[in-house]
PQR file with spaces between the fields and no chain letter, atoms N, CA, C, O and H, PARSE charges and radii, in Angstrom:
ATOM       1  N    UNK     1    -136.547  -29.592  -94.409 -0.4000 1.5000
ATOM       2  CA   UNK     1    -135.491  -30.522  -94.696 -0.0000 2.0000
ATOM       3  C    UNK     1    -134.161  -29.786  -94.858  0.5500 1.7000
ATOM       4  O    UNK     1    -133.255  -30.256  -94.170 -0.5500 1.4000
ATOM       5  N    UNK     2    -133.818  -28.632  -95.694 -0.4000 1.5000
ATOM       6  CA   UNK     2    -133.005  -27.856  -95.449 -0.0000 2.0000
ATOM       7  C    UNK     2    -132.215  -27.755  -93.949  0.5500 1.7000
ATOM       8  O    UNK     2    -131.069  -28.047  -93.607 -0.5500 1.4000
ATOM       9  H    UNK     2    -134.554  -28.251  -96.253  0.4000 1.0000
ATOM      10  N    UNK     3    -133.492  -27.145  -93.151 -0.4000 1.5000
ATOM      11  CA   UNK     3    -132.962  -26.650  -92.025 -0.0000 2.0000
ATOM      12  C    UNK     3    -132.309  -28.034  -91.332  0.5500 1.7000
ATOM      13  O    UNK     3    -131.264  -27.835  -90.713 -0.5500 1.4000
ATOM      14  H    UNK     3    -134.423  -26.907  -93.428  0.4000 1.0000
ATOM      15  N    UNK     4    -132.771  -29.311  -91.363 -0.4000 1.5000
ATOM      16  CA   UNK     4    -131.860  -30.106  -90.658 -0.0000 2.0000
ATOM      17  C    UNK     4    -131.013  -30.710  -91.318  0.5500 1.7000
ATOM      18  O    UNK     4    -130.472  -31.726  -90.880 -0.5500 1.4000
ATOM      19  H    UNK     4    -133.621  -29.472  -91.866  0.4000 1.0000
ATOM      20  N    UNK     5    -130.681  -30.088  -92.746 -0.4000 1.5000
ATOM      21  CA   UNK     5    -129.079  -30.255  -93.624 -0.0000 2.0000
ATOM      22  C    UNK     5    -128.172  -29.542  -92.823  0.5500 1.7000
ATOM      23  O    UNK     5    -127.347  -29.993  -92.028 -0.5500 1.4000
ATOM      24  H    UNK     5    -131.120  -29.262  -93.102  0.4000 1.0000
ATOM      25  N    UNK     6    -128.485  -28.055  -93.207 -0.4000 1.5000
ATOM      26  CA   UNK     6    -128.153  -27.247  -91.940 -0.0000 2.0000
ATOM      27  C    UNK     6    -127.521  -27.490  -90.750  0.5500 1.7000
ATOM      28  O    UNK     6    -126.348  -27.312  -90.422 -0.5500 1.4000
ATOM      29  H    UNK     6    -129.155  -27.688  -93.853  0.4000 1.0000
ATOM      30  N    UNK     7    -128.741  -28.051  -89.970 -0.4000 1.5000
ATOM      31  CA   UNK     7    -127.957  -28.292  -88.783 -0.0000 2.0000
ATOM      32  C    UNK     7    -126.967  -29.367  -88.795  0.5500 1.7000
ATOM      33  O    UNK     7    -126.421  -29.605  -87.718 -0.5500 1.4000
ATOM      34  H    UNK     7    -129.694  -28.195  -90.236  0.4000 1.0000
ATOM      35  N    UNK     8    -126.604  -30.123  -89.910 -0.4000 1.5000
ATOM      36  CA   UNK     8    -125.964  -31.679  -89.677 -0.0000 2.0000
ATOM      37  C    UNK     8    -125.053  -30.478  -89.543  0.5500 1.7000
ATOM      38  O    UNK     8    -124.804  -30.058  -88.413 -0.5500 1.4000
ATOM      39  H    UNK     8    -127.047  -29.929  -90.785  0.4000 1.0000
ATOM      40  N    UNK     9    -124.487  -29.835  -90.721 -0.4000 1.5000
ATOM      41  CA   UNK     9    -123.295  -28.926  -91.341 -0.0000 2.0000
ATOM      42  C    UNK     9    -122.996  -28.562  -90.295  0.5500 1.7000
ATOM      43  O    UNK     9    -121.802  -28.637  -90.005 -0.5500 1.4000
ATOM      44  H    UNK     9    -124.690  -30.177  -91.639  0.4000 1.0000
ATOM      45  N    UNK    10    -123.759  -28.131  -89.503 -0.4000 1.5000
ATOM      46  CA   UNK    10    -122.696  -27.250  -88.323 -0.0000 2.0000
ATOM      47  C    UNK    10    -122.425  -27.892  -87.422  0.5500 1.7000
ATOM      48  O    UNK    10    -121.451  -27.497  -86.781 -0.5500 1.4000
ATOM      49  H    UNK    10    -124.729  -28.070  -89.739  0.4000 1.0000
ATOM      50  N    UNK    11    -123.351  -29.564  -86.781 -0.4000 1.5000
ATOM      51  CA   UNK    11    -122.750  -29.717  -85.712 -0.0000 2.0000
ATOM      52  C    UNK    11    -121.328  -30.677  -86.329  0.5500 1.7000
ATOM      53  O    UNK    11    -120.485  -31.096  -85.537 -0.5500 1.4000
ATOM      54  H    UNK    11    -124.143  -29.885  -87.301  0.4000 1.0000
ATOM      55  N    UNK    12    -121.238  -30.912  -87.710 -0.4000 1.5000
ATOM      56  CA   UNK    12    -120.119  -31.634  -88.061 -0.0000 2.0000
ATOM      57  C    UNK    12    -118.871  -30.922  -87.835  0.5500 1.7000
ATOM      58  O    UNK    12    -117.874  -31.510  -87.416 -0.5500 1.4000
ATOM      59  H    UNK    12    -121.923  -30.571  -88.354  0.4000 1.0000
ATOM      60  N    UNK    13    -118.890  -29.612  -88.109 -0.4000 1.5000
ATOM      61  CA   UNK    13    -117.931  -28.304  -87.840 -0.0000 2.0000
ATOM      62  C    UNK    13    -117.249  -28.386  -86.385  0.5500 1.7000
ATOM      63  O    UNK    13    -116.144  -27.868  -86.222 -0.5500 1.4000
ATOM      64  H    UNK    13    -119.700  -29.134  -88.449  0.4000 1.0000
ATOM      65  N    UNK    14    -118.023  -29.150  -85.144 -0.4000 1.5000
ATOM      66  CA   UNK    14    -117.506  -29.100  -83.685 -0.0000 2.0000
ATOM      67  C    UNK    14    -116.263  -30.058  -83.744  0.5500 1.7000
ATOM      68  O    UNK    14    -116.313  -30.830  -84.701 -0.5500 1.4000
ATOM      69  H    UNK    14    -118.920  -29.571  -85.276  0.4000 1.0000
ATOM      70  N    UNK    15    -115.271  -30.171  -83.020 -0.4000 1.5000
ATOM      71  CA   UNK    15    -114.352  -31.421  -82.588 -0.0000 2.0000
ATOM      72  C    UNK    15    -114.710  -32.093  -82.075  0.5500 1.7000
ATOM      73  O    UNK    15    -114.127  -33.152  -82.305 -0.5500 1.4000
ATOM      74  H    UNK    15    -115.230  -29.544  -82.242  0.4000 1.0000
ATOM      75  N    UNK    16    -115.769  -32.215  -81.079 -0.4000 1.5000
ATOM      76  CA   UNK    16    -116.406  -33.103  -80.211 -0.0000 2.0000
ATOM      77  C    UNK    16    -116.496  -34.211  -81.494  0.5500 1.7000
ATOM      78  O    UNK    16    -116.430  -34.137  -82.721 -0.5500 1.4000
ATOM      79  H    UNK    16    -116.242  -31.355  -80.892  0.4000 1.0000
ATOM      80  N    UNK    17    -116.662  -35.145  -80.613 -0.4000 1.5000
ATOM      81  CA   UNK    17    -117.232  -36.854  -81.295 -0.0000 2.0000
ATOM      82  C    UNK    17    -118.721  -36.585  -80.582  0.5500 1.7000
ATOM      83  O    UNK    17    -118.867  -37.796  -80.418 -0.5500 1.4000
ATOM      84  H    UNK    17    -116.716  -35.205  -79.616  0.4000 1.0000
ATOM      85  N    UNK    18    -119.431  -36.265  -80.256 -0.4000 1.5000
ATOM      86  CA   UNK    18    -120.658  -36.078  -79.436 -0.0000 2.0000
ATOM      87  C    UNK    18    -121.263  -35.431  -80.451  0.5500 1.7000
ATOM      88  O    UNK    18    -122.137  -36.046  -81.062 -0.5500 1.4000
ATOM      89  H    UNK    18    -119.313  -35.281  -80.389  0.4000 1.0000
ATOM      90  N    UNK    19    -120.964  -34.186  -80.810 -0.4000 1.5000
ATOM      91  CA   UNK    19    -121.711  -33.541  -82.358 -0.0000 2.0000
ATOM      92  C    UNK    19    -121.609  -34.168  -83.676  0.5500 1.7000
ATOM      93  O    UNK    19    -122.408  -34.055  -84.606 -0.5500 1.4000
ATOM      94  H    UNK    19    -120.254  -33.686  -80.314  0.4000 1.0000
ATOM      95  N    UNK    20    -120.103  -35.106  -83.624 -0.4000 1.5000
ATOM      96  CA   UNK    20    -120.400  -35.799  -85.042 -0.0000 2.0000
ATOM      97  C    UNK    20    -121.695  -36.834  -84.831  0.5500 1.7000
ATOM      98  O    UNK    20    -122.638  -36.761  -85.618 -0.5500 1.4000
ATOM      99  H    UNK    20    -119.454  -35.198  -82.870  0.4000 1.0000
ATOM     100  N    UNK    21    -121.704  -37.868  -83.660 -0.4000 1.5000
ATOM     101  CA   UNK    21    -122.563  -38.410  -83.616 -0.0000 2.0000
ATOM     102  C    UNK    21    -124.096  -38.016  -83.858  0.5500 1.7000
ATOM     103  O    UNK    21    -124.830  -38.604  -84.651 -0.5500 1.4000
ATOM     104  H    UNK    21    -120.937  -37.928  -83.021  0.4000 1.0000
ATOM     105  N    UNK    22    -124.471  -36.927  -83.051 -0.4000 1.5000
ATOM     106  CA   UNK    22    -125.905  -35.995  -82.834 -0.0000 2.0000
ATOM     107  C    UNK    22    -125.840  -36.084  -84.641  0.5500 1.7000
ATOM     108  O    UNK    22    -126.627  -36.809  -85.250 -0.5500 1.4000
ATOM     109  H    UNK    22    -123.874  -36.449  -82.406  0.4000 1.0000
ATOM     110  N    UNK    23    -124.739  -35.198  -85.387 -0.4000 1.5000
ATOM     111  CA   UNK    23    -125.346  -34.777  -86.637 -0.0000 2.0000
ATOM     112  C    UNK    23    -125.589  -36.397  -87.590  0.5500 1.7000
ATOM     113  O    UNK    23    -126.651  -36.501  -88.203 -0.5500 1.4000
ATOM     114  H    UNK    23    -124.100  -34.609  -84.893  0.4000 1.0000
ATOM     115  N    UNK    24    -124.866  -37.235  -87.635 -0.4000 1.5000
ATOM     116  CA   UNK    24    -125.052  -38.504  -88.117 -0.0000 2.0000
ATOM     117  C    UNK    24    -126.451  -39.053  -88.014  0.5500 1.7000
ATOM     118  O    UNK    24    -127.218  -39.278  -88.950 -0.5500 1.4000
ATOM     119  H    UNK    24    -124.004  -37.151  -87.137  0.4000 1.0000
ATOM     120  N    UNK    25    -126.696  -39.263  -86.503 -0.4000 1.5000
ATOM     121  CA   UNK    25    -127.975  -39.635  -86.313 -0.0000 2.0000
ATOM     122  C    UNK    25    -129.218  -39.044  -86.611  0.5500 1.7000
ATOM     123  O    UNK    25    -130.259  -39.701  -86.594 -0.5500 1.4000
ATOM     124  H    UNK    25    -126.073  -39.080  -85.743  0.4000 1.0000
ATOM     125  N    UNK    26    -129.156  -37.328  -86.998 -0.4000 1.5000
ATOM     126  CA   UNK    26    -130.164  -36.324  -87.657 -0.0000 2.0000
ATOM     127  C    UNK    26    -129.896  -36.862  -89.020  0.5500 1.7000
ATOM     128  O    UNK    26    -130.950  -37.249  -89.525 -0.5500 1.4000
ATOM     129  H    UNK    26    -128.311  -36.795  -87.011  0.4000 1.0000
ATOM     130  N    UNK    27    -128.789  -37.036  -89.850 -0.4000 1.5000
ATOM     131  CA   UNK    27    -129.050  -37.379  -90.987 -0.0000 2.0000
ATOM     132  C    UNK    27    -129.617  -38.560  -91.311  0.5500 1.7000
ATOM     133  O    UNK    27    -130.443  -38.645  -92.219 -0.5500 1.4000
ATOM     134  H    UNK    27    -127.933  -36.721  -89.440  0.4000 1.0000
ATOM     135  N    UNK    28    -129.212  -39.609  -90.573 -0.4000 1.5000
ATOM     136  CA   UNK    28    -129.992  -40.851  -90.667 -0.0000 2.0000
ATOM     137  C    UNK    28    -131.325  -40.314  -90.446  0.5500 1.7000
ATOM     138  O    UNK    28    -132.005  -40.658  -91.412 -0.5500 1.4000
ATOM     139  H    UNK    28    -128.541  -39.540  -89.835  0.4000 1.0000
ATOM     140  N    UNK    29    -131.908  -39.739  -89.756 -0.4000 1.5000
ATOM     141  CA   UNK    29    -133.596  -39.701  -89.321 -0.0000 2.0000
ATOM     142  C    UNK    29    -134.260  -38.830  -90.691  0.5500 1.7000
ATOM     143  O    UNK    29    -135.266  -38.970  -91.386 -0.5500 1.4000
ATOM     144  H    UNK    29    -131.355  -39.459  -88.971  0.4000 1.0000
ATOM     145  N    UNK    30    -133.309  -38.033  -90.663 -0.4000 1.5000
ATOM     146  CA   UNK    30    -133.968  -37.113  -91.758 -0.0000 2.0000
ATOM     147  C    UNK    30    -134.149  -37.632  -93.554  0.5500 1.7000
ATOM     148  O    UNK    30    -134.865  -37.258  -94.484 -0.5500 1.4000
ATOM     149  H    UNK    30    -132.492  -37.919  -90.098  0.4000 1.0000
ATOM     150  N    UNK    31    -133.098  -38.653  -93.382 -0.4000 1.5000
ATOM     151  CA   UNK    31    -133.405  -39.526  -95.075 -0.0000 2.0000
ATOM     152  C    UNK    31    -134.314  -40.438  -94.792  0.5500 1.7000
ATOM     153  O    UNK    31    -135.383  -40.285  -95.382 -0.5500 1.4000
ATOM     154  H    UNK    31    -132.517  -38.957  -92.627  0.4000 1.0000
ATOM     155  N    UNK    32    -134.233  -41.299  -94.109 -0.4000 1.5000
ATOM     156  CA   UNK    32    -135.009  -42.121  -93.505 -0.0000 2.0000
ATOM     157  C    UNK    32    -136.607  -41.452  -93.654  0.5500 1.7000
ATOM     158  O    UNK    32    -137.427  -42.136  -94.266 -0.5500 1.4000
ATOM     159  H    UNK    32    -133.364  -41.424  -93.630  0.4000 1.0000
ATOM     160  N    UNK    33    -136.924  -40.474  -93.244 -0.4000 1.5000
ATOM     161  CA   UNK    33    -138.251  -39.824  -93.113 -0.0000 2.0000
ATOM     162  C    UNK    33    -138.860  -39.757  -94.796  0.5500 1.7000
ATOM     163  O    UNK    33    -139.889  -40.147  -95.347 -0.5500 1.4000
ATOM     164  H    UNK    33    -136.258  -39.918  -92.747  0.4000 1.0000
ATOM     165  N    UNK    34    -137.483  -38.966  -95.288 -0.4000 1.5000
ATOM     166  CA   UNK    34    -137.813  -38.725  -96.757 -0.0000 2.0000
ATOM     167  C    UNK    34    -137.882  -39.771  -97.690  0.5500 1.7000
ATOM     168  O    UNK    34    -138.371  -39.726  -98.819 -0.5500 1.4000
ATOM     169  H    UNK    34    -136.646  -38.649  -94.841  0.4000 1.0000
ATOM     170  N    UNK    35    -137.292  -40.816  -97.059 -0.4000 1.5000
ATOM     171  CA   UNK    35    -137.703  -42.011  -98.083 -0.0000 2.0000
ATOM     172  C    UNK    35    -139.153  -42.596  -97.254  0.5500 1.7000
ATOM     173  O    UNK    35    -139.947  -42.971  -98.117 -0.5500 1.4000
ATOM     174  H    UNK    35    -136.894  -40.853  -96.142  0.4000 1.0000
ATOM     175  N    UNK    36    -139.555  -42.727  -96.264 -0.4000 1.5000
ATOM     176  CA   UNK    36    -140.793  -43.507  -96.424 -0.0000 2.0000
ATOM     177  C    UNK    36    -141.788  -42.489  -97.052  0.5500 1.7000
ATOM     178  O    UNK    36    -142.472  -42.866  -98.003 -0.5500 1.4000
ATOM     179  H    UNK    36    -138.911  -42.423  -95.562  0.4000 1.0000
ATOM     180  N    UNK    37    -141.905  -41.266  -96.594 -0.4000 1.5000
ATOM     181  CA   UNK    37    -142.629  -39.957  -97.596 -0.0000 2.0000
ATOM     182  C    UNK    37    -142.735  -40.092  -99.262  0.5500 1.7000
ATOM     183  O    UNK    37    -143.709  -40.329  -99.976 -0.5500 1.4000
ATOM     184  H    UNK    37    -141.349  -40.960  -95.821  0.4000 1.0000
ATOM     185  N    UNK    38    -141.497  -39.871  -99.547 -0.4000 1.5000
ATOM     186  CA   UNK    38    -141.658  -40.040 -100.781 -0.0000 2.0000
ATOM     187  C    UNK    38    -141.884  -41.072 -101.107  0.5500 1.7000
ATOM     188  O    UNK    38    -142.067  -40.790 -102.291 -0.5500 1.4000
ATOM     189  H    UNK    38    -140.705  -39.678  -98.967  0.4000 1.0000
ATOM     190  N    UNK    39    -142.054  -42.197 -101.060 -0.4000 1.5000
ATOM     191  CA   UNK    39    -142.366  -43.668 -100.994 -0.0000 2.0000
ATOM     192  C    UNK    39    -143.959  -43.540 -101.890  0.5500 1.7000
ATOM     193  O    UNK    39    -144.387  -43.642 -103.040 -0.5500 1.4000
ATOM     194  H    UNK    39    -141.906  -42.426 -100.098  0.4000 1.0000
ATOM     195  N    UNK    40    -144.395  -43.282 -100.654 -0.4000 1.5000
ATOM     196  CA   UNK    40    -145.919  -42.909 -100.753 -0.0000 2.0000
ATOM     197  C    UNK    40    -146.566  -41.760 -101.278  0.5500 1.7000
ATOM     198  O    UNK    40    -147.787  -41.666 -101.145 -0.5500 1.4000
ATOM     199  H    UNK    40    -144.047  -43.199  -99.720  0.4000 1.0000
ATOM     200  N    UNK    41    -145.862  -40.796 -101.906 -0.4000 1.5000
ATOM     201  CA   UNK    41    -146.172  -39.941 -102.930 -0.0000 2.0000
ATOM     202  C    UNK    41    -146.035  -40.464 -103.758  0.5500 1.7000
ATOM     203  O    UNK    41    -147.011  -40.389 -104.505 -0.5500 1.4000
ATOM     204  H    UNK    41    -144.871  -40.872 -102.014  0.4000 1.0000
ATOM     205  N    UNK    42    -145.071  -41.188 -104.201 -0.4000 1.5000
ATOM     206  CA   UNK    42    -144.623  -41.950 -105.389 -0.0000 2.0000
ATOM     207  C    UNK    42    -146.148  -42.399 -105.845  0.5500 1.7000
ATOM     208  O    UNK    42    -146.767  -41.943 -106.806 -0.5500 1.4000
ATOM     209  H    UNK    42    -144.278  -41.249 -103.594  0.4000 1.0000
ATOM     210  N    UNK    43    -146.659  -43.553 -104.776 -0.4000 1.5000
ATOM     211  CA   UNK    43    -147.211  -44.742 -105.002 -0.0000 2.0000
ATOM     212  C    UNK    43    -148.341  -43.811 -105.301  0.5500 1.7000
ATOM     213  O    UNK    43    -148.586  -43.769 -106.507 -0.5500 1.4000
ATOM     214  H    UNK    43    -146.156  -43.924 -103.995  0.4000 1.0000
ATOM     215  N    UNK    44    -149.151  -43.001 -104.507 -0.4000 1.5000
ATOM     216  CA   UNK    44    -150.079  -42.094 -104.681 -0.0000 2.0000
ATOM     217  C    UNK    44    -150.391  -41.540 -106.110  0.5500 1.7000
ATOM     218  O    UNK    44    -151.490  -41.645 -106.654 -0.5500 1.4000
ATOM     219  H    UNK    44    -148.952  -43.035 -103.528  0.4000 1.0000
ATOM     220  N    UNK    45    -149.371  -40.984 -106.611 -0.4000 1.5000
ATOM     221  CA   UNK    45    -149.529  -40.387 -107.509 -0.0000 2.0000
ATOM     222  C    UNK    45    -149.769  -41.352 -108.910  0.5500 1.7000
ATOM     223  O    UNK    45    -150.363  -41.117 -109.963 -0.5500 1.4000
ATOM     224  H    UNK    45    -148.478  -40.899 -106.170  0.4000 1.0000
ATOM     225  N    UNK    46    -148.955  -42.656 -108.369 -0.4000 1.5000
ATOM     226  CA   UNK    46    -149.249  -43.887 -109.998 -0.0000 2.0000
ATOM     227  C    UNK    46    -150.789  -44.138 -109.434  0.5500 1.7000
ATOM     228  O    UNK    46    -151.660  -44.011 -110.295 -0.5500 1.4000
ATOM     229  H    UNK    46    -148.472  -42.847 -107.514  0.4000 1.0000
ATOM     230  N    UNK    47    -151.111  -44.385 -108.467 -0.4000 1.5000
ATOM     231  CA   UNK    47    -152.556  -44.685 -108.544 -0.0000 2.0000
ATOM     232  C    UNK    47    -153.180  -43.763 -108.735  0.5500 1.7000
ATOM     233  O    UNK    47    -154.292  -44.260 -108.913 -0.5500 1.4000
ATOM     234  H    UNK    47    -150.403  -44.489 -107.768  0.4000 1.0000
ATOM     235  N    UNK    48    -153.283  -42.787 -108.830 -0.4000 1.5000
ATOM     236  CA   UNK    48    -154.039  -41.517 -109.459 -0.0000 2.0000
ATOM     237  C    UNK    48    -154.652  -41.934 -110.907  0.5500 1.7000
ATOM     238  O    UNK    48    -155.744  -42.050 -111.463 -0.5500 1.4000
ATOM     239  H    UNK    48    -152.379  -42.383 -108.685  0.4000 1.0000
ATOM     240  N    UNK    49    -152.731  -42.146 -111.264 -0.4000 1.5000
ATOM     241  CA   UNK    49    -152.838  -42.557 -112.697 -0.0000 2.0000
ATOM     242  C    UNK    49    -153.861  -43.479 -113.335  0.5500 1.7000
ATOM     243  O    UNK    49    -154.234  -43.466 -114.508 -0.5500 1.4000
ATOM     244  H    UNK    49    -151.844  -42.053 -110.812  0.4000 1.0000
ATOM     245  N    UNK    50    -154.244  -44.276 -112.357 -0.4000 1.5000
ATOM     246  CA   UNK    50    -154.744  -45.408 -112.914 -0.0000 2.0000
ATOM     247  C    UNK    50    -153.579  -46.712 -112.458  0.5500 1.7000
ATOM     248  O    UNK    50    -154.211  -47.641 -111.955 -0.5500 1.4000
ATOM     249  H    UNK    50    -153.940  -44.286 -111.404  0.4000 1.0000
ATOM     250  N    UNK    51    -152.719  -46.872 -112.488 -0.4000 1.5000
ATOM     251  CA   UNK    51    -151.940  -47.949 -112.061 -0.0000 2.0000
ATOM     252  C    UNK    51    -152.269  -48.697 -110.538  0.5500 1.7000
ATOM     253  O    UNK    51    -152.550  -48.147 -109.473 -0.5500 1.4000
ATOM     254  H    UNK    51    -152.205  -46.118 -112.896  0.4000 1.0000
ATOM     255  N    UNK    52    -152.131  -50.101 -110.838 -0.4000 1.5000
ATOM     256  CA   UNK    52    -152.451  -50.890 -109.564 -0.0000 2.0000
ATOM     257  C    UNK    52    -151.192  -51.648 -109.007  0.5500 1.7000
ATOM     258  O    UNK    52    -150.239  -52.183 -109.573 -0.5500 1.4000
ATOM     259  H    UNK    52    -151.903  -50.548 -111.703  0.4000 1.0000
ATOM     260  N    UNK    53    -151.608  -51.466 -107.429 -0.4000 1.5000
ATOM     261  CA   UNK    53    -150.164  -51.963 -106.685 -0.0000 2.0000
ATOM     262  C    UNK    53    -150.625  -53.540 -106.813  0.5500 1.7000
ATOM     263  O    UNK    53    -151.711  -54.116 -106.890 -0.5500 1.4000
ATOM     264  H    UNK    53    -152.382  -51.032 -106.969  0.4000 1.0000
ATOM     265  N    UNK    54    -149.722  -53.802 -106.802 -0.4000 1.5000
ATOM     266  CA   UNK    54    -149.163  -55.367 -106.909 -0.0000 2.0000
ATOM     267  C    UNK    54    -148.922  -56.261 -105.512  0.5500 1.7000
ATOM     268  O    UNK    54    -148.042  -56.068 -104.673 -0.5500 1.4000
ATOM     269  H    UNK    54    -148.840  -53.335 -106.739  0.4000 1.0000
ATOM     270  N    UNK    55    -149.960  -57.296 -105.506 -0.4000 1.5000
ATOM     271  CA   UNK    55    -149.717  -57.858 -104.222 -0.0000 2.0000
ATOM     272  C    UNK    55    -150.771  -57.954 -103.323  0.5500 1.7000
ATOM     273  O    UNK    55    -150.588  -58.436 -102.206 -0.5500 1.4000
ATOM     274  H    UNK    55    -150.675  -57.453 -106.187  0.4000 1.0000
């Protein structure tokens, strides 16, 4: 996850509008990823607990 912080950082650094875009759309993918992930660690770990999902 780092490494594609990383890469947003540098392609934001270009003048092109082509690299702002590329790095925008890596950041969108890359939170995006980390929220359905952590989502489900979350949930994982309360049911460990003993807690029940709802629904």
């Amino acid at each position: 996850m780092a490494a594609a912080d990383a890469a947003v950082g540098l392609l934001c650094l270009g003048d092109r509008p082509a690299f702002l875009v590329a790095a925008l759309i890596l950041f969108i993918l890359k939170n995006a990823y980390c929220a359905h992930r952590g989502s489900v660690w979350v949930r994982q770990r309360l049911q460990d607990q003993g807690y029940r999902a709802l629904g």
